[in-house]
C-alpha positions as CSV (number, residue, x, y, z in Angstrom):
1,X,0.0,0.0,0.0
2,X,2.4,2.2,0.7
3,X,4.4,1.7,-2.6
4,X,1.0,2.5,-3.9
5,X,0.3,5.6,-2.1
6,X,3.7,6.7,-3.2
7,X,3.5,6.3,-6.9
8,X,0.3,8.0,-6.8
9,X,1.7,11.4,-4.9
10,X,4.6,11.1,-7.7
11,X,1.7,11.2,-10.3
12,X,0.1,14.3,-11.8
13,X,-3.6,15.2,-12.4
14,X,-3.6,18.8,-14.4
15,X,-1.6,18.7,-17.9
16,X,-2.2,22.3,-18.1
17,X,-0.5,23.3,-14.7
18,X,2.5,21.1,-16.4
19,X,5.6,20.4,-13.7
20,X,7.7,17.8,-14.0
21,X,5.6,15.0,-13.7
22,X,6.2,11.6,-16.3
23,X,2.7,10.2,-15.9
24,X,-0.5,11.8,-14.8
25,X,-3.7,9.4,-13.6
26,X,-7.0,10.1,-13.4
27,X,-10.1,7.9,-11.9
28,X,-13.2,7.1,-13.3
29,X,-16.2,7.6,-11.4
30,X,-19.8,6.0,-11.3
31,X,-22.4,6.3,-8.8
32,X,-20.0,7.0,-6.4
33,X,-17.8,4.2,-6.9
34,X,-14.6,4.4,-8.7
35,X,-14.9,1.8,-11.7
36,X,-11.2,3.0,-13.4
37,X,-8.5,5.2,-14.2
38,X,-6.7,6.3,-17.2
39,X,-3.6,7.0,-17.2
40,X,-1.0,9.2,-19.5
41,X,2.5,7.6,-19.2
42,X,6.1,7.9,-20.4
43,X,5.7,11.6,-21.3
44,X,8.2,12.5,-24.3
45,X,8.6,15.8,-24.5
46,X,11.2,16.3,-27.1
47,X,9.3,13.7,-29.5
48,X,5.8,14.6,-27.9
49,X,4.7,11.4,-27.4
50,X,3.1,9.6,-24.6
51,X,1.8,6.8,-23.9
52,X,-2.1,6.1,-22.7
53,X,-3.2,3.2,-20.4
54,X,-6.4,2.1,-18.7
55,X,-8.0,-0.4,-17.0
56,X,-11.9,-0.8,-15.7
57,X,-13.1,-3.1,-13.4
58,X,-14.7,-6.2,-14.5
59,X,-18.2,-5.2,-12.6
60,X,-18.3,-2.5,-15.4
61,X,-16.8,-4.4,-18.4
62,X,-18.9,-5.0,-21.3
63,X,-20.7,-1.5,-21.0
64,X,-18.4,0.9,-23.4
65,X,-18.0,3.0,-20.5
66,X,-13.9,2.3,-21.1
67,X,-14.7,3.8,-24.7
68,X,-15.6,6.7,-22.9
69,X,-13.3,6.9,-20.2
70,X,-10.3,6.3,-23.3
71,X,-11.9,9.0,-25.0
72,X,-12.0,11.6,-22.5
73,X,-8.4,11.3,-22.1
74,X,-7.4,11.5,-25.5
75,X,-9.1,14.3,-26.3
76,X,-7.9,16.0,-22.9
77,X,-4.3,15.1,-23.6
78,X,-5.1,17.0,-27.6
79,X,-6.3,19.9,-26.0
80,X,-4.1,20.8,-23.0
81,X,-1.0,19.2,-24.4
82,X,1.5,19.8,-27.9
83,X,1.4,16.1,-28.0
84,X,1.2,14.7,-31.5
85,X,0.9,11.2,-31.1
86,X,-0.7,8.5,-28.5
87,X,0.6,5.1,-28.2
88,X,-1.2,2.0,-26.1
89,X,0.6,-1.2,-25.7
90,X,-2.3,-4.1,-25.6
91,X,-1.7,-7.6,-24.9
92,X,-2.3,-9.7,-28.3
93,X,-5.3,-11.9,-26.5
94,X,-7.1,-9.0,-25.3
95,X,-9.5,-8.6,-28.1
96,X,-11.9,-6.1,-26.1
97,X,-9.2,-3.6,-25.3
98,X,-7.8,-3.7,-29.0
99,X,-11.3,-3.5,-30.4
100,X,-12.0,-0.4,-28.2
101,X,-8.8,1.6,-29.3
102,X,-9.6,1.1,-33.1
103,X,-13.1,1.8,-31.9
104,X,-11.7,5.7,-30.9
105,X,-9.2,5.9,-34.0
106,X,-6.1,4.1,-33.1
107,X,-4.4,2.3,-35.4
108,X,-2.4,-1.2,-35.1
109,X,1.0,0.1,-35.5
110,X,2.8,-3.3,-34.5
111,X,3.0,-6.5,-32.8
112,X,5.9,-6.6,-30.4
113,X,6.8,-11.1,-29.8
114,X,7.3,-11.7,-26.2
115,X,7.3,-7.8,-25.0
116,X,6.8,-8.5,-21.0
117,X,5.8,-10.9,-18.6
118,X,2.5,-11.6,-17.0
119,X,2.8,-14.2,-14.5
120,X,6.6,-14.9,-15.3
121,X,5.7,-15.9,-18.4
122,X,6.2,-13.8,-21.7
123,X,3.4,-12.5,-23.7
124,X,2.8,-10.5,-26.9
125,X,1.9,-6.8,-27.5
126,X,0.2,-4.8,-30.1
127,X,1.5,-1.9,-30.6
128,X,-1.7,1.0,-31.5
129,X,-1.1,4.6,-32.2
130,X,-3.5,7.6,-32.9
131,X,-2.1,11.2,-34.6
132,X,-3.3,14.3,-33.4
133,X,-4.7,14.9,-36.9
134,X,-6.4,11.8,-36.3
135,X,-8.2,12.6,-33.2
């Protein structure tokens, strides 16, 4: 928890106050409950490119709120940022993730063999990227 609580304070929440932040997380709420976050990551600010991530939990799966949770984000990262490109890594099984990022414009840039680890054992990444002229 405490590793938890630290990565979090380490984490920004407003693009447009800037600072020197590398990843900035926000959380999805619903009825009161918090169902998600989205996350902007590995912040390149010579290349301007950055990376988005997410995750929803599996009570509210299956309901394209993570459509609109992505969606939010990328058009908050457009507008406060001079980022010109999105990335999202996907593992190669997880159809409903892929779907939803071709779903907001992304487009399958690559497929990376063997890219991490999930459980100690390697697995495979697609590789999706939207342009700001894309958005």
């Amino acid at each position: 928890m405490e590793e938890c609580r630290k990565r979090l304070l380490a984490e920004g929440h407003s693009l447009k106050a800037g600072g020197n932040h590398e990843s900035f997380r926000w959380f999805a709420k619903l009825e009161k409950k918090i169902i998600g976050s989205v996350s902007l990551n590995g912040i390149n600010e010579m290349m301007k490119v950055a990376e988005v991530s997410y995750g929803v939990d599996e009570d509210f799966q299956g309901r394209g709120l993570g459509t609109i949770i992505v969606s939010m984000l990328v058009k908050k990262a457009f507008a406060e940022t001079d980022l010109r490109k999105l990335i999202a890594y996907v593992h190669d099984k997880n159809i409903p993730s892929c779907r939803l990022l071709e779903r907001i414009g992304f487009k399958k840039e690559g497929f990376l063999r063997e890219h991490y680890l999930i459980n100690g054992k390697p697995a495979n990444e697609v590789v999706y990227g939207l342009l700001r002229a894309e958005a």
